[in-house]
C-alpha positions in Angstrom: -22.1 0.3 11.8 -20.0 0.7 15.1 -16.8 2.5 15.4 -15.2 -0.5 16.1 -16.1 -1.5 12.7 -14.2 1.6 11.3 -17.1 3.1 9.2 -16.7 6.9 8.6 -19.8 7.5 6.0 -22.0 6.3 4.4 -22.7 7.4 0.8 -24.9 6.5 -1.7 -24.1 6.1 -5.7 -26.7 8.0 -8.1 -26.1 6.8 -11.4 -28.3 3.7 -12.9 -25.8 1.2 -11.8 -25.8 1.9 -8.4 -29.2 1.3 -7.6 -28.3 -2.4 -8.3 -25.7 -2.3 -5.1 -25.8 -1.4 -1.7 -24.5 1.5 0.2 -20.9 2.8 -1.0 -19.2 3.4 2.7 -15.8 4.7 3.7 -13.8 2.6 6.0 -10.4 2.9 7.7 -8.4 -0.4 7.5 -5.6 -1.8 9.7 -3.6 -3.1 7.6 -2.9 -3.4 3.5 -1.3 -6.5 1.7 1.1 -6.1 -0.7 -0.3 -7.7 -3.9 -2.3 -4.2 -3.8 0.6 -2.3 -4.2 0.5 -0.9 -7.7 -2.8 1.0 -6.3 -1.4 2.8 -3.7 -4.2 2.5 -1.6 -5.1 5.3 1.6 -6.3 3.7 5.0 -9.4 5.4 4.3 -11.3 3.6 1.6 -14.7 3.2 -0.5 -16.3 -0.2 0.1 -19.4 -1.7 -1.1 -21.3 -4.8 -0.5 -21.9 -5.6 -4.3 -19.6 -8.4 -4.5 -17.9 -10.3 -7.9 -15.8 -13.2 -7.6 -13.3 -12.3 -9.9 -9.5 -12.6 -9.2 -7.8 -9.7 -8.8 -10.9 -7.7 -6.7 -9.9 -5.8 -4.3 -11.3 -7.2 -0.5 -11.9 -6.0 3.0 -12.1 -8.5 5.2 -11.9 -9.1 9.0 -9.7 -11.3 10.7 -11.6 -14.3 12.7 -8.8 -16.5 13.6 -5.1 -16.0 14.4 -2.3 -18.9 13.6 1.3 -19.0 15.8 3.1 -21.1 12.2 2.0 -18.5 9.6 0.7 -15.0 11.1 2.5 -12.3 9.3 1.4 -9.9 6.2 3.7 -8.1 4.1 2.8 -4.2 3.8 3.0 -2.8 0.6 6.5 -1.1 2.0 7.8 -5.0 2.4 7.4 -4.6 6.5 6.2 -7.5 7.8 3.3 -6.8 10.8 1.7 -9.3 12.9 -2.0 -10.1 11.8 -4.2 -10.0 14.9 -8.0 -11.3 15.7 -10.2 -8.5 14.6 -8.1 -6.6 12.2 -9.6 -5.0 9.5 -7.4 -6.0 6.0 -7.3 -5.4 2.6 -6.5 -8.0 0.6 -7.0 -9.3 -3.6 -8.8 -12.3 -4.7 -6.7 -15.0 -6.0 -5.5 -18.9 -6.2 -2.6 -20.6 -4.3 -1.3 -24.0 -5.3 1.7 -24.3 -3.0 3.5 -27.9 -2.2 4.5 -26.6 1.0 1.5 -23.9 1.8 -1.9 -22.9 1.2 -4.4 -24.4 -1.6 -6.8 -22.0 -2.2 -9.3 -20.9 -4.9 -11.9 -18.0 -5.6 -15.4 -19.1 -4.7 -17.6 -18.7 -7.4 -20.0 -16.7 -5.9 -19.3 -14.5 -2.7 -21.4 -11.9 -0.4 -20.6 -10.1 2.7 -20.1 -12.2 5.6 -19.1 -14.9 3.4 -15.9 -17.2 5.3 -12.5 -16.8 3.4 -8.8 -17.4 4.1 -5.4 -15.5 4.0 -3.4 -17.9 1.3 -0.2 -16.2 1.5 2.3 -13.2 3.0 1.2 -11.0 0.5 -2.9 -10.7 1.1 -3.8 -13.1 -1.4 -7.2 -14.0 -0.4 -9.7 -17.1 -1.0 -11.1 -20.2 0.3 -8.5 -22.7 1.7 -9.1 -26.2 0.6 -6.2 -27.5 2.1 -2.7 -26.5 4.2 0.5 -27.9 4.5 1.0 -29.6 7.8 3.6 -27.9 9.3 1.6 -24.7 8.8 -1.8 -25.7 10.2 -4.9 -23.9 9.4 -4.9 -21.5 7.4 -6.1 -17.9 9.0 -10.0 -17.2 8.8 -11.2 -14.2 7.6 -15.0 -12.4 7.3 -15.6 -10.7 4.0 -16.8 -6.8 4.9 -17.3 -5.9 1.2 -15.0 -4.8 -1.7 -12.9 -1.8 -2.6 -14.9 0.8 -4.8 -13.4 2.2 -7.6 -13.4 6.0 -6.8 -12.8 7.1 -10.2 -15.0 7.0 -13.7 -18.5 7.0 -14.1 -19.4 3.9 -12.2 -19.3 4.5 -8.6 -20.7 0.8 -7.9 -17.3 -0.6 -9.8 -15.2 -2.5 -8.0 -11.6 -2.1 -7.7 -9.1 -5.0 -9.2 -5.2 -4.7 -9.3 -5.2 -5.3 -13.6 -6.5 -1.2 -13.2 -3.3 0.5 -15.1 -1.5 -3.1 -15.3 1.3 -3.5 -18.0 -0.7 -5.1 -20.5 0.7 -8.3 -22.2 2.4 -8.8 -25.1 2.3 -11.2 -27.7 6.0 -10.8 -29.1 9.0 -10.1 -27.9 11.0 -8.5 -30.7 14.4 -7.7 -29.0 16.4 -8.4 -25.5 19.1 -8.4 -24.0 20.5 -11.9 -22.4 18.1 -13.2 -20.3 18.9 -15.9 -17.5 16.3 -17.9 -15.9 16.5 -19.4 -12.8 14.1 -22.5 -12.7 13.8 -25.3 -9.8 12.1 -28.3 -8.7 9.6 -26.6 -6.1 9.3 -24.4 -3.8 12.3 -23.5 -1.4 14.7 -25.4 -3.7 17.3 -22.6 -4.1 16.2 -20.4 -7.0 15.9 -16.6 -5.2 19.4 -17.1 -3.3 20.5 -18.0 -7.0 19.1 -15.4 -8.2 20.3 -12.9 -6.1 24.0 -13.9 -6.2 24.0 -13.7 -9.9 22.5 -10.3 -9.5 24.9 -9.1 -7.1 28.2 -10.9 -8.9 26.8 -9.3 -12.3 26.8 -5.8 -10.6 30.0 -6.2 -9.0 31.4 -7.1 -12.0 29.9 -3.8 -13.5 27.2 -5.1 -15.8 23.5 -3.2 -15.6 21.0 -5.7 -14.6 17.4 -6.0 -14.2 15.2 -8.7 -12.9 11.9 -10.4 -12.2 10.1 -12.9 -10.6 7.8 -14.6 -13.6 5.6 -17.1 -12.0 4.6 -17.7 -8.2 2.0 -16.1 -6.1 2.2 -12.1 -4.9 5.0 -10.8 -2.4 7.1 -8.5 -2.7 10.1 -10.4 -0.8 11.6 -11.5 -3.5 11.8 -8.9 -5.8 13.0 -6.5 -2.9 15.8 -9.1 -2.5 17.1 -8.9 -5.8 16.9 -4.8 -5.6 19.1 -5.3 -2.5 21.6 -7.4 -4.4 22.0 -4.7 -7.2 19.1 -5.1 -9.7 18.4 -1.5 -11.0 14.9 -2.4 -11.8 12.4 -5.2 -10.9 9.0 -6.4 -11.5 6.5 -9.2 -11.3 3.6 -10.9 -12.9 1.7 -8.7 -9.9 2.7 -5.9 -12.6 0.6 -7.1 -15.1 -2.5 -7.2 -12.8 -2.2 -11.2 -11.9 -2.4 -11.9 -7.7 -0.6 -15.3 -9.2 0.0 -17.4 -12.0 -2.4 -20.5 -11.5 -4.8 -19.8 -13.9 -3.4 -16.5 -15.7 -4.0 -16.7 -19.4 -1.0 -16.8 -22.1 2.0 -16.7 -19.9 4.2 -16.6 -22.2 2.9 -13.2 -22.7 3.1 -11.7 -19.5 6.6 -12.4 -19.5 7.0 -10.7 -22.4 5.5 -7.5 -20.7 7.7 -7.8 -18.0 10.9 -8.7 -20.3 9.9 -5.2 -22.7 9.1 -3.4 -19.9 12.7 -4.3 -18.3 14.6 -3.5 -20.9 13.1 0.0 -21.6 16.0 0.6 -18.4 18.7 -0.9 -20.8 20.3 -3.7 -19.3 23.0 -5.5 -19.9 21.6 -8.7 -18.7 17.7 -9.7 -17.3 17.3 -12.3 -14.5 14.4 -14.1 -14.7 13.6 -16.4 -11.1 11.2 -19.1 -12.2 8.8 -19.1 -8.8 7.6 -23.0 -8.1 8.6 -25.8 -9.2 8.8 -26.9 -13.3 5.9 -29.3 -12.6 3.3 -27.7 -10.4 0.2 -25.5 -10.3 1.5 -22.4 -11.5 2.3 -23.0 -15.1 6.1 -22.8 -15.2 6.5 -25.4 -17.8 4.5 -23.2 -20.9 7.9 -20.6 -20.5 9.8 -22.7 -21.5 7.4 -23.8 -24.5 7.5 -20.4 -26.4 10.4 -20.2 -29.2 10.6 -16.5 -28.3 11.6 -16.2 -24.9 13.7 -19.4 -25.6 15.4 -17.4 -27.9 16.9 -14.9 -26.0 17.3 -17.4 -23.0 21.4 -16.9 -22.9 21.6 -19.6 -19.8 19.6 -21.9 -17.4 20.1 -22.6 -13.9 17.8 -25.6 -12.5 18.1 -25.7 -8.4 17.1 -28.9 -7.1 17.1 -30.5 -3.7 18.1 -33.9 -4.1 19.7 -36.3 -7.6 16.1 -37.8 -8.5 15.0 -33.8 -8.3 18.2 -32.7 -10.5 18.1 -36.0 -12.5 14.0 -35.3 -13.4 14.9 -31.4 -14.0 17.7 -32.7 -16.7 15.1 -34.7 -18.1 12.0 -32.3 -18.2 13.6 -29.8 -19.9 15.9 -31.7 -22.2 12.7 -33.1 -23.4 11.2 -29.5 -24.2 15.2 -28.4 -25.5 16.4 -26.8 -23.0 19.9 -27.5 -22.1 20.6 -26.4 -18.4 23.8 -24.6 -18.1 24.4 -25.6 -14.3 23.0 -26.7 -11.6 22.5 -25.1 -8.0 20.2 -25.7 -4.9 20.7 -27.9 -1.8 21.8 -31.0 -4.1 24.8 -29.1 -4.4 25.8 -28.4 -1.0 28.4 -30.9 -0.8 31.5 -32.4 -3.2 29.8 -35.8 -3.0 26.5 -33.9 -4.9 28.8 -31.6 -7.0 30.8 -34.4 -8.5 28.6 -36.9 -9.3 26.6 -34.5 -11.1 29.6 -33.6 -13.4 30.6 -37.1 -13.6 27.3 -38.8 -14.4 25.4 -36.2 -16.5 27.9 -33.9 -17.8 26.6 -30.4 -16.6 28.3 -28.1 -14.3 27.2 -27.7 -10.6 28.1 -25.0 -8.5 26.6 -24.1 -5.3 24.9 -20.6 -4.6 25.9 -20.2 -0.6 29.4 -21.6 -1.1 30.2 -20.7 -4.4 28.4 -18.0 -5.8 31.5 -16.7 -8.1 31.7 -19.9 -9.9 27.6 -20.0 -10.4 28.6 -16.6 -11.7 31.0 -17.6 -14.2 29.5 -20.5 -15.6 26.0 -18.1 -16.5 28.7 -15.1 -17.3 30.2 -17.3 -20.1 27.0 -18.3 -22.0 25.6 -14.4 -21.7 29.2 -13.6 -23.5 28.7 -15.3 -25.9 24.8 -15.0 -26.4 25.7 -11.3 -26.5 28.9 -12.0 -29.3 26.3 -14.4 -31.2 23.4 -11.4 -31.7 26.6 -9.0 -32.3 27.4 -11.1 -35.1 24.1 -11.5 -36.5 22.9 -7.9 -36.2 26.0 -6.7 -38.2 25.4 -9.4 -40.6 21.7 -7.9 -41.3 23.1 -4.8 -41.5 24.9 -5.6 -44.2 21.9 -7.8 -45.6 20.1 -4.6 -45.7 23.0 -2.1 -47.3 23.1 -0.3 -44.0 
């Protein structure tokens, strides 16, 4: 293979399994995408041609086409860079089922040479089936081969971001308050909710932690709510998911997430909801599970618009959810603020203008959620003669 192509060596594998690939070679990449980030990959890697089209793999690829709407990647610092024709990137297999993006799934079978796609800031990779408008098509991509696992007995393995993964976690025994921060769709207001209840929490002097529990991989959202105060963050990325379209049991990787956070002892957890209630990324099963419910101290629901807010209201009374306030672009003006406390009886407050009274509307219902377990932990106590 040429320079150009950035092979170093080749190598070949001697145990049994490695007569079934091709030859294991090291290359030096461009660039890395963030959704590998829990691997802490070198520029100099292992690749083979032995391919499984499995979500989560590890991929090299090499960019074919370049696009002026959406041409970034996120590095695994959270720099942005430029993605050029020819660059040589690592990337992970996975879905996107964005309103306003990419669609893309995992082909079911792949090889090298094979045509894919960049879905999304972070290096999720797969086979675009469709693109929002404004964003055009998405950028094309050559499949080189996959990332080798250098360690174990199998030098023909291939690499997947689940290696060393929080594993899930079917109950959720304890926690402190949690908030979640749910919305319509995408771009509806939920991070910059997010974030200014993080950083009015802090302020105030309260320990918090936070994560992002649905979406698709990037890191610019959980490095927001860092800079806004959140002592410790994670995402479903954590538990070895590139995004949430078809992960199995949700409900369980947020309960990873949620133990995991509170091994830091916070006083408070917020939870950011990524998409939209109804979409491809499985928001609605959260709010399904009686255990995460709860310790669910308070809900914020961002919407754009009064038929968004007014179908939020109803979605979730429906699964028993009472939504605490109500945020997002609907409430940018009085007009939207007061006819949502006039006609449906649940406060509004926006998140740009207002971010103290968001604050201490969510602030009141942890208080009390907190009071209420008091009560009841002293009240088993004394069930129990301690």
């Amino acid at each position: 293979m040429s320079e150009r192509e950035h092979t170093i060596r080749t190598a070949r594998g001697h145990s049994p399994e490695a007569s079934e690939t091709s030859a294991i070679r090291l290359m030096r990449v461009d660039k890395i995408g963030s959704a590998t980030v829990n691997l802490r990959l070198p520029h100099v890697i292992p690749v083979t041609t032995r391919c499984e089209a499995r979500v989560g793999n590890v991929v090299v690829v090499r960019v074919l086409t370049e696009n002026a709407a959406y041409n970034h990647l996120e590095l695994p610092t959270g720099r942005l860079c430029k993605i050029n024709r020819h660059d040589v990137i690592v990337g992970v297999l996975g879905q996107r089922r964005a309103l306003k993006g990419f669609v893309g799934d995992v082909p079911p079978t792949l090889a090298p040479g094979d045509r894919l796609h960049i879905l999304n800031l972070g290096g999720v990779i797969g086979r675009c089936v469709d693109h929002y408008n404004e964003l055009g098509e998405a950028i094309e991509v050559e499949l080189l081969g996959m990332v080798a696992d250098g360690e174990g007995a199998r030098p023909s393995a291939i690499l997947n971001i689940a290696k060393n993964a929080l594993p899930p976690r079917e109950h959720l025994e304890r926690s402190c308050p949690l908030v979640l921060v749910a919305g319509t769709c995408m771009n509806s207001g939920k991070t910059f909710a997010a974030t200014q209840l993080i950083k009015h929490f802090t302020h105030a002097g309260y320990r918090v932690a936070a994560a992002k529990l649905t979406g698709i991989a990037c890191l610019r959202d959980t490095l927001n709510m860092e800079d806004h105060g959140a002592v410790r963050t994670l995402s479903f990325l954590d538990c070895g998911y590139p995004s949430t379209v078809s992960a199995p049991n949700l409900p369980a990787i947020a309960k990873a997430l949620i133990a995991e956070l509170n091994t830091v002892e916070p006083d408070v957890i917020v939870l950011e909801l990524g998409d939209g209630i109804i979409g491809g990324y499985n928001v609605h099963v959260l709010f399904d599970d009686p255990e995460l419910m709860q310790f669910t101290a308070a809900t914020v629901f961002c919407a754009s618009d009064f038929v968004g807010a007014w179908g939020g209201i109803r979605l979730l009374e429906a699964q028993g959810v009472p939504i605490t306030v109500i945020s997002g672009a609907v409430t940018d003006s009085a007009m939207g603020r007061e006819f949502i406390e006039r006609e449906w009886g649940i406060p509004a407050a926006n998140a740009l203008r207002n971010g103290e009274k968001l604050y201490r509307l969510v602030e009141g219902r942890v208080l009390a959620f907190r009071g209420a377990t008091s009560r009841a932990e002293r009240a088993r106590d004394l069930m129990e003669g301690r």
